[in-house]
N, C-alpha and C positions, 0 to 999 in steps of 0.2 A: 765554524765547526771546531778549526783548533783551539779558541777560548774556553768550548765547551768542555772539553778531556783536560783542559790545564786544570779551569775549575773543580772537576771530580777528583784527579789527581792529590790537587793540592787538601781536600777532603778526607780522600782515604790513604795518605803516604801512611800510613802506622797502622792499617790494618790488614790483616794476615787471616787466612784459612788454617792452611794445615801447621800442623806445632813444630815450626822449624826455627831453632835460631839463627838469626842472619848476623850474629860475631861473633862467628868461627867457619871455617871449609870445611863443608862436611866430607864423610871415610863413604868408600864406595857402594854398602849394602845402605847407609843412608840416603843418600842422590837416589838407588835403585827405589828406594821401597816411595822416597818422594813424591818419583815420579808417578810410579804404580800408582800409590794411593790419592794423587789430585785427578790421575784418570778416571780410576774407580768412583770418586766420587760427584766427577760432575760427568757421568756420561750424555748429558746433553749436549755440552760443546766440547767435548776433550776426546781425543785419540792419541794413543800412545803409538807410535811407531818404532819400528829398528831398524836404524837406517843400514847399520850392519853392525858387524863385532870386529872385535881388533887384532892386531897378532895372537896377543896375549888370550883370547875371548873372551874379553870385557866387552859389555854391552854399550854400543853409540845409540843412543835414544832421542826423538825427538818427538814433543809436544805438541800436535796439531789442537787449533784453537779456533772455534766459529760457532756461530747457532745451526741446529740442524746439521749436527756434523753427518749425520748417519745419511742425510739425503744427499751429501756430493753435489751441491748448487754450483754453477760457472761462478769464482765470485775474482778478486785483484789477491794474491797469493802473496805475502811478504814472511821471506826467511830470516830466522835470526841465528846468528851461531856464536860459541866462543871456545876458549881452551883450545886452539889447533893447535897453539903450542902450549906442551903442556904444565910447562911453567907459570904461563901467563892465566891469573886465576881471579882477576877482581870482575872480569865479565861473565864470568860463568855463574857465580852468585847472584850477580845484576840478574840476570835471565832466568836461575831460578826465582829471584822474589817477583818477577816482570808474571811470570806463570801463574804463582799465588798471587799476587793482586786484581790479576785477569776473572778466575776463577772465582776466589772470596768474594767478589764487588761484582759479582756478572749481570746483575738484574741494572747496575748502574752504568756497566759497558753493553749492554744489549745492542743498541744502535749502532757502534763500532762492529763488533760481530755478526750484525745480520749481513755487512756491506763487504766484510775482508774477511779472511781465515790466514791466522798468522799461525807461522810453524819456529818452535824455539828450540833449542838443540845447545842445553849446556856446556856439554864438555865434548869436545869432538877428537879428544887423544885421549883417550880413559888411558894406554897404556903409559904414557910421558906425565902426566898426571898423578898417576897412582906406581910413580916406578919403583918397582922393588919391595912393593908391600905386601909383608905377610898377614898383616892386618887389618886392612881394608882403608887404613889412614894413610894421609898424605906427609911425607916421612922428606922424599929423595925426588922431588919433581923436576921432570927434564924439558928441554924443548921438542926434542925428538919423539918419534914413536920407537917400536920396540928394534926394528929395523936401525935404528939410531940414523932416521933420515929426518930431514927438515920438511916435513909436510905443506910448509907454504912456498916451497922451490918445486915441487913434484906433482904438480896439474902441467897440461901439454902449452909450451911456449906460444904465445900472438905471433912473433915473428918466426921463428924457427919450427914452429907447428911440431917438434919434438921436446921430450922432457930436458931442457935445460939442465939438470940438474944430473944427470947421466945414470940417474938411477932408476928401477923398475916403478913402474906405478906402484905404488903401496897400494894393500888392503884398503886400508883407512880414505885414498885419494882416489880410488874407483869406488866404492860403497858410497861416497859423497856424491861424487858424478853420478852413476847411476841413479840417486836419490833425487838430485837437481833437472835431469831432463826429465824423471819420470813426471815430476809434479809443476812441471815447467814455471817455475816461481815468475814472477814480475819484477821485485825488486827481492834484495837481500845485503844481509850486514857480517862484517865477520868482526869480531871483537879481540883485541890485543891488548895487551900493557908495556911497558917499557918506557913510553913518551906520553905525551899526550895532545893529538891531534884528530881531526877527521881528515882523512886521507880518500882519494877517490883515484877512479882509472884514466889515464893508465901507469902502470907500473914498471911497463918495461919501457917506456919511452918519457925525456922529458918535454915539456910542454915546448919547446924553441925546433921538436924533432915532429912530433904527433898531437893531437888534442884529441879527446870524445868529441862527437857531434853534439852530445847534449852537456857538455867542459858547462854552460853558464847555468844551467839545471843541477849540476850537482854541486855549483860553487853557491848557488844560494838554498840550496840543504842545507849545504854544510854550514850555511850564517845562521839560518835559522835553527838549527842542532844545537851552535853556540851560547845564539841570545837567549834560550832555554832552558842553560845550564842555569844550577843554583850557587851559586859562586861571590857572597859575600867578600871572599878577599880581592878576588880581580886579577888572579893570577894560573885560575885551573886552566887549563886549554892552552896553557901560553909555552911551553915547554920544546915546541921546534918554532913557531912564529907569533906575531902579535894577533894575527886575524884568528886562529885558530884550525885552518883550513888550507888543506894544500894538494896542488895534484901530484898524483904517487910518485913520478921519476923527476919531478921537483924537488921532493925530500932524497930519496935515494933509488937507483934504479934497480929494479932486479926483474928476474924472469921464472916462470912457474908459476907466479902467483896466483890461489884461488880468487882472487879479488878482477885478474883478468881473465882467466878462463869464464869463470861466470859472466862477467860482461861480453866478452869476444863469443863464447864459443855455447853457452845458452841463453844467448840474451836477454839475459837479467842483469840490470846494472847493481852491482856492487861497491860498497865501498867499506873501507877499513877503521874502527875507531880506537883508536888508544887511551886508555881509559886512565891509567895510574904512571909515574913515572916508576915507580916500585913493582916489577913483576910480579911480588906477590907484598901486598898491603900488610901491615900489620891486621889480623883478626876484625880488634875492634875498631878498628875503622871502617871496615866493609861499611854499617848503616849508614858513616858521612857519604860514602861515595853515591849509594841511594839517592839522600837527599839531595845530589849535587846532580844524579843524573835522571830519578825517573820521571822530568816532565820532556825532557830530550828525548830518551826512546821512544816516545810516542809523538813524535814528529817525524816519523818515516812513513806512520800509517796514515799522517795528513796526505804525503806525498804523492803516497801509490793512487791515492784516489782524485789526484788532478793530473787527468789528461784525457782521454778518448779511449773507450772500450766500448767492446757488442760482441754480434753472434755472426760468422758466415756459413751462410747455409748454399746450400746446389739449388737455382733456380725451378728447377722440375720436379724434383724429387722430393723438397725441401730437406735435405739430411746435412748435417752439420759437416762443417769439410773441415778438416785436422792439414796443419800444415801450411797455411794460405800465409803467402810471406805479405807483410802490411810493411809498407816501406813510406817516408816524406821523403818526394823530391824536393832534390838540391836542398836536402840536409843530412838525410841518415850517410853515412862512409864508413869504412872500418866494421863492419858488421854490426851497426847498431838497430838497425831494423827487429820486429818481432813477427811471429807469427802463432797462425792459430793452435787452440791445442785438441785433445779427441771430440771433444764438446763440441768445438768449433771457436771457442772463446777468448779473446783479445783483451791482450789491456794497456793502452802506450801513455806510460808516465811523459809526461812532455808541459814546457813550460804553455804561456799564456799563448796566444796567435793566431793565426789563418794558416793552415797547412793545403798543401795538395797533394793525396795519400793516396797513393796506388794499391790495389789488392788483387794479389796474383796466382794461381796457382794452374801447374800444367796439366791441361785437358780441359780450360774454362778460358772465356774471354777476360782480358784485364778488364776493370771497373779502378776508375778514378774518383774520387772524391774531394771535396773540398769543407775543410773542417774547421769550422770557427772555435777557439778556446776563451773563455771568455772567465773563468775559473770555475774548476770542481771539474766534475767529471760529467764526459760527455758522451750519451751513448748512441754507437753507430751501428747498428746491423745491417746488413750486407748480403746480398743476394748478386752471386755468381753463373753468368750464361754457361753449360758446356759448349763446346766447340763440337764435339761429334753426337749433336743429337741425329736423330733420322728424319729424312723429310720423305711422308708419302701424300702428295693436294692429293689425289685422288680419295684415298679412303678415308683422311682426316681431315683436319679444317681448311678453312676459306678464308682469304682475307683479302682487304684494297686498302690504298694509302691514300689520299688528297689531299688539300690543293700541293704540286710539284711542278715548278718548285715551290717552297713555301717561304712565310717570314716568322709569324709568332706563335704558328699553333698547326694542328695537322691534323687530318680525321681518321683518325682507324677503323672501320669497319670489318667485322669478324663475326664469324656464324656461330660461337660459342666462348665460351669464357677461359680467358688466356691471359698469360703476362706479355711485356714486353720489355726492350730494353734497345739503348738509340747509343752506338760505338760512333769514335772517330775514327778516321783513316789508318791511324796506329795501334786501331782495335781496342781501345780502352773505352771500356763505359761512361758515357755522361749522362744519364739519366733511363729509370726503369718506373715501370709501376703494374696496373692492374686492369685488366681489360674485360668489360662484360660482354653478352652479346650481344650486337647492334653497333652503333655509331658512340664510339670513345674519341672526344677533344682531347689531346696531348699537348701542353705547355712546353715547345719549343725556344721562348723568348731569350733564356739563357745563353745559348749557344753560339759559338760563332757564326759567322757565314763559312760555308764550305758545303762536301759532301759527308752525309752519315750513312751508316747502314742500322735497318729499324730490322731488330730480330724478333720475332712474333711467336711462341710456343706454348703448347697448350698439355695439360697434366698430363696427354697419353704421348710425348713425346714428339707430338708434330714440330716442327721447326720452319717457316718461313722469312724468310731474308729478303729484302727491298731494301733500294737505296733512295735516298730523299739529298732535297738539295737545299740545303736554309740560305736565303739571300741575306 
């Protein structure tokens, strides 16, 4: 799949939609009407959102991008952002041509967009950006918002769980937040200038203090980020190390950073790219930086789509449950775990492997799973026991268990059509299915020896519980 998008890539680098020139930064009613008018015009995959407005109330806008945007499909959600600081302006550009190339060439991206909905978000300090302008041009650009705070010190500390930085949430750093849980992202990028590296979590720890759980998943993003630059001289990316790739309190440590909160505290992993050693590029060099980067931005939407995602729904009821924490033991730590969102719907970027993934949530029995990764994306849906259904034998079903104890298989017989599902002693589910009425064979050969308990319920809520004994 990733040869696939290089190849188009490499196709359409020089062709454009809307009439925008990409050697110069555009003045602020430009970026506005940009934005307007790529939505307007492709209302099939484009939504225009506001994520909020600034001190100043300038408009933070973000580009939601998918097929079918108007139907709201469960799909793997990737954010892009630039400009937090408002100085920092060769990624903001990047993300607007990323938008127009999406849009202009959509009948060629169709299969990307039937699978992911990516949200881009130019400039995320319109007021540090645009500071002091009476004319909508970028004149006096700061790093700060209007507050004259440092917007990437001012998200809530990993360690300290308060703003590090001693100052009030910004506008601008709740309007984010609130934006990031609403739409509960999977992955996400935030773009910088200054150096030039791909930098990943965490930030306030260096790697001899703390690592991510998934430290070897973002370190071979980040090779592959690299190898995809366009980089005839052999020298872009090299500006803090030779790899091109470093973990965040490796380089330097700080605390606030969005690049942690997003990872720690909505479990979307994040990571930071620095795109330009020059805050702000000369003009015309903006297009070199294109060529050098847009087959790398679209190695993140490879990413999102290798790991394990599905749907969990309520055994009984079937209704999609919001909130169902998806954890791998003896791996997730540090809060790397994800969970469901209103849908019900999962998506855990994770390398190649055999996992064993718990899914949990209070008022339903745990259910365990075991997930072979083998690459690409693997879908798991997931059906959750409650723990307080009602049980009345009398006026609802009937059910018997045999042979008990047993070894490879077990008979359920039941007077009408029901599910079931077979917990171990710690209550976690190892295996569910579908039950008719009559005599159902159940494939126990999996399982270890021990005790299970077999829970048998049926649409109007009956619940029966037996325990079986597998030698």
């Amino acid at each position: 799949m990733k040869r696939v998008w290089l190849i188009v890539l490499t196709a359409l680098i020089w062709l454009t939609g809307y009439a925008q020139k990409w050697d110069e930064y555009p003045d602020y009613d430009t970026y506005i009407s940009f934005m307007q008018n790529i939505a307007q015009q492709n209302e099939d995959i484009c939504r225009l959102d506001t994520i909020g407005t600034s001190i100043n109330g300038r408009l933070i806008l973000c580009m939601s991008i998918t097929s079918q945007i108007k139907a709201d499909l469960p799909k793997p959600r990737f954010f892009y952002s630039a400009a937090m600081h408002g100085n920092e302006l060769t990624g903001a550009v990047m993300l607007m041509r990323l938008i127009d190339t999406l849009t202009a060439n959509k009948e060629e991206f169709a299969a990307l967009l039937d699978n992911i909905q990516i949200y881009i978000n130019p400039f995320a300090n319109p007021d540090g950006t645009w500071n002091n302008s009476t004319d909508g041009k970028i004149k006096n650009p700061v790093r700060y918002n209007a507050n004259y705070v440092d917007l990437n010190r001012n998200y809530k500390d990993i360690a300290t769980k308060n703003n590090s930085d001693g100052k009030k949430t910004q506008p601008e750093t709740q309007a984010f937040m609130d934006y990031q849980l609403q739409h509960r992202f999977h992955m996400s990028c935030n773009l910088h200038t200054g150096s030039e590296v791909f930098n990943y979590p965490f930030d306030k720890y260096t790697s001899s203090v703390k690592t991510h759980a998934d430290r070897q998943w973002f370190e071979d993003l980040g090779k592959d980020f690299v190898a995809a630059l366009q980089d005839e001289s052999g020298t872009y990316f090299k500006s803090v190390n030779s790899s091109g790739v470093i973990d965040g309190g490796d380089w330097y440590v700080i605390g606030g950073s969005r690049q942690d909160w997003s990872t720690y505290y909505a479990h979307c992993p994040e990571v930071t790219l620095e795109l330009s050693d020059d805050y702000i590029p000369q003009a015309d060099k903006l297009p070199l930086y294109w060529v050098r980067l847009h087959k790398s931005l679209f190695v993140f939407f490879d990413y999102l789509q290798q790991g394990f995602k599905g749907t969990v729904t309520d055994s009984v009821t079937g209704k999609q449950l919001d909130g169902v924490k998806i954890e791998i033991s003896d791996h997730d730590r540090d809060s790397s775990q994800v969970y469901t969102d209103s849908q019900g719907f999962y998506n855990r970027c994770i390398k190649q492997g055999t996992y064993s993934v718990k899914f949990s949530k209070d008022g339903y029995n745990d259910k365990v799973e075991e997930i072979a990764m083998t690459g690409g994306t693997e879908t798991v849906n997931i059906e959750l026991v409650p723990k307080n259904v009602s049980i009345d034998l009398a006026k609802h079903m009937q059910a018997e268990i045999y042979p008990v104890p047993a070894e490879n298989y077990i008979k359920i017989k039941c007077d009408k059509e029901a599910r079931f599902a077979i917990a171990d002693i710690k209550a976690a589910e190892r295996t569910d299915g579908v039950l008719h009425g009559g005599e159902n064979t159940v494939d126990i050969s999996t399982l270890d020896a021990g005790v299970y308990t077999v829970m048998i319920y049926s649409k109007d809520g009956t619940l029966i519980t037996k325990k079986i004994i597998k030698r």
